[in-house]
C-alpha positions in Angstrom: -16.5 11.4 -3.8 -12.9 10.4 -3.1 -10.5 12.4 -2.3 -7.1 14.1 -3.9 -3.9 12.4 -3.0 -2.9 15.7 -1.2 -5.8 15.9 0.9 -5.2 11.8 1.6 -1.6 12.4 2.3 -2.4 15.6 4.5 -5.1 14.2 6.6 -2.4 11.0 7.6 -0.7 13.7 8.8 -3.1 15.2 10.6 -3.6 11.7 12.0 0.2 12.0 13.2 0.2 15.4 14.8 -2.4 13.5 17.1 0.3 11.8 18.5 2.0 14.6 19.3 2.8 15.0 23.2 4.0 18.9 22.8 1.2 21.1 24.7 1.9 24.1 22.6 1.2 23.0 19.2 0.4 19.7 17.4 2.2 18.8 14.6 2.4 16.1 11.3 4.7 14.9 9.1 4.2 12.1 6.3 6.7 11.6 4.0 5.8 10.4 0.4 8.0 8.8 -2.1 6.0 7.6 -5.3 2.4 7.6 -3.6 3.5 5.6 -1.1 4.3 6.5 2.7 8.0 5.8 3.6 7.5 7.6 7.2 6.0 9.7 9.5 6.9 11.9 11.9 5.3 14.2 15.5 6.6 16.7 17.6 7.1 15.1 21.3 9.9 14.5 23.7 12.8 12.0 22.1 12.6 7.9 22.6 12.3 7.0 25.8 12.5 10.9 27.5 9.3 12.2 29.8 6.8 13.8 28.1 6.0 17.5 28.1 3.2 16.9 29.4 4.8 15.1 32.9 7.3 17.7 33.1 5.7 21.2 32.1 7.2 23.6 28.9 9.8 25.3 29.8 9.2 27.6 26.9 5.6 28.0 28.1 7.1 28.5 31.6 9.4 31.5 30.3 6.4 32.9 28.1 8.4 32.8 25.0 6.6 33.3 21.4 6.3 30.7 19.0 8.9 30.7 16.6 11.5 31.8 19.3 14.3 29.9 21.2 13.2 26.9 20.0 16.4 25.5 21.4 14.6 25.4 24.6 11.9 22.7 23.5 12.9 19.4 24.7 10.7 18.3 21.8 12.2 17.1 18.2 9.9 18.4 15.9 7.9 16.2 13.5 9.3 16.8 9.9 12.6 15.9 12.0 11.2 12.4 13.3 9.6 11.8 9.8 13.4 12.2 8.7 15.1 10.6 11.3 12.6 7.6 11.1 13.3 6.8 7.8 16.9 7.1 8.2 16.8 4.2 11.0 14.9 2.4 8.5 17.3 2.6 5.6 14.8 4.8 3.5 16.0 6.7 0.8 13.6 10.6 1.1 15.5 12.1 -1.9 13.2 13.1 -3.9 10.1 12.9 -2.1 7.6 15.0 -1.1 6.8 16.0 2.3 3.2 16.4 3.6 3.0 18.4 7.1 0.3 20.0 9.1 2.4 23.4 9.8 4.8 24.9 7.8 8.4 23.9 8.8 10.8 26.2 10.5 14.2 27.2 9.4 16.2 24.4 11.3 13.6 21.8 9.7 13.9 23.9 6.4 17.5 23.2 6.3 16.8 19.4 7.4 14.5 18.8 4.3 17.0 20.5 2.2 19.9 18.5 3.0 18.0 15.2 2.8 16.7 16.0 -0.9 13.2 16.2 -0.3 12.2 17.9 -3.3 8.4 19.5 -2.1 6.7 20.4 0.9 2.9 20.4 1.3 2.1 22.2 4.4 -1.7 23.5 5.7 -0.9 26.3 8.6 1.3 29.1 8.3 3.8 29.5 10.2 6.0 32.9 10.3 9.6 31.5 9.5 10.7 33.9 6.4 14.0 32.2 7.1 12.6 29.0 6.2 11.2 30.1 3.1 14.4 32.0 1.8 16.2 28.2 2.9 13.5 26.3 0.9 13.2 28.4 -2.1 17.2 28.6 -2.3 17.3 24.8 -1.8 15.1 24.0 -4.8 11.9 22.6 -2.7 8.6 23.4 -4.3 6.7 24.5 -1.1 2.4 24.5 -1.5 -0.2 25.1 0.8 -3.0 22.9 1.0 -6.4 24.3 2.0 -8.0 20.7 2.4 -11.8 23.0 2.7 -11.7 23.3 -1.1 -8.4 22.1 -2.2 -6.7 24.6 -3.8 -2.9 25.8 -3.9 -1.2 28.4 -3.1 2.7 28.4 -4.2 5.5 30.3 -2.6 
């Protein structure tokens, strides 16, 4: 049976997040501009820095919650590589869709906004409502993907 073009766009960016060197939380980003990847994008420790992993997570180290301070991660989060990388590239994103394994946070959300990526087509929640209010007010169509049975669920 072949698959959905969602599902095939989320599962390259599942294969992303597992290049991920954060040790909290793994995360993908593809971007898509028509049906064709332009970039892609994981949460880790920017060009040529040490690795999490070498240096501990200061976040982890502080016990802060997810979502919080995120100003304290030395890592650059993947929806912001999958954007940066295309810009070192020359790639135009506006208008394309984004395809990421956990919903984006607000500093992402306004990222994706300003760089006129018109959808977002995440799998995991991720408890952000300040994302969502950015997205919705920014015009991005934001779906869920549950990959088990591909449905939809819009915001």
């Amino acid at each position: 049976m072949r698959v959905s073009r969602d599902s095939y766009f989320m599962s390259i960016a599942h294969l992303a997040a597992k290049r991920s060197t954060c040790i909290r939380r793994q995360v993908g980003a593809i971007i898509v501009k028509e049906d064709r990847v332009v970039s892609t994008g994981y949460n880790g420790a920017p060009r040529g820095l040490v690795h999490c992993g070498e240096v501990g997570c200061l976040r982890e180290q502080l016990k802060i919650p997810s979502g919080e301070r995120q100003e304290l991660c030395r890592a650059a989060h993947a929806e912001q590589n999958a954007i940066i990388q295309a810009a070192v590239f020359g790639i135009s994103v506006c208008g394309a869709k984004m395809y990421i394994t956990t919903f984006p946070c607000s500093l992402c959300a306004k990222m994706i906004v300003n760089a006129g990526i018109s959808e977002v087509v995440y799998e995991e929640r991720y408890a952000d409502t300040l994302a969502e209010d950015i997205l919705r007010a920014g015009g991005v169509v934001v779906r869920r993907l549950c990959t088990s049975d591909e449905t939809y669920i819009s915001h």
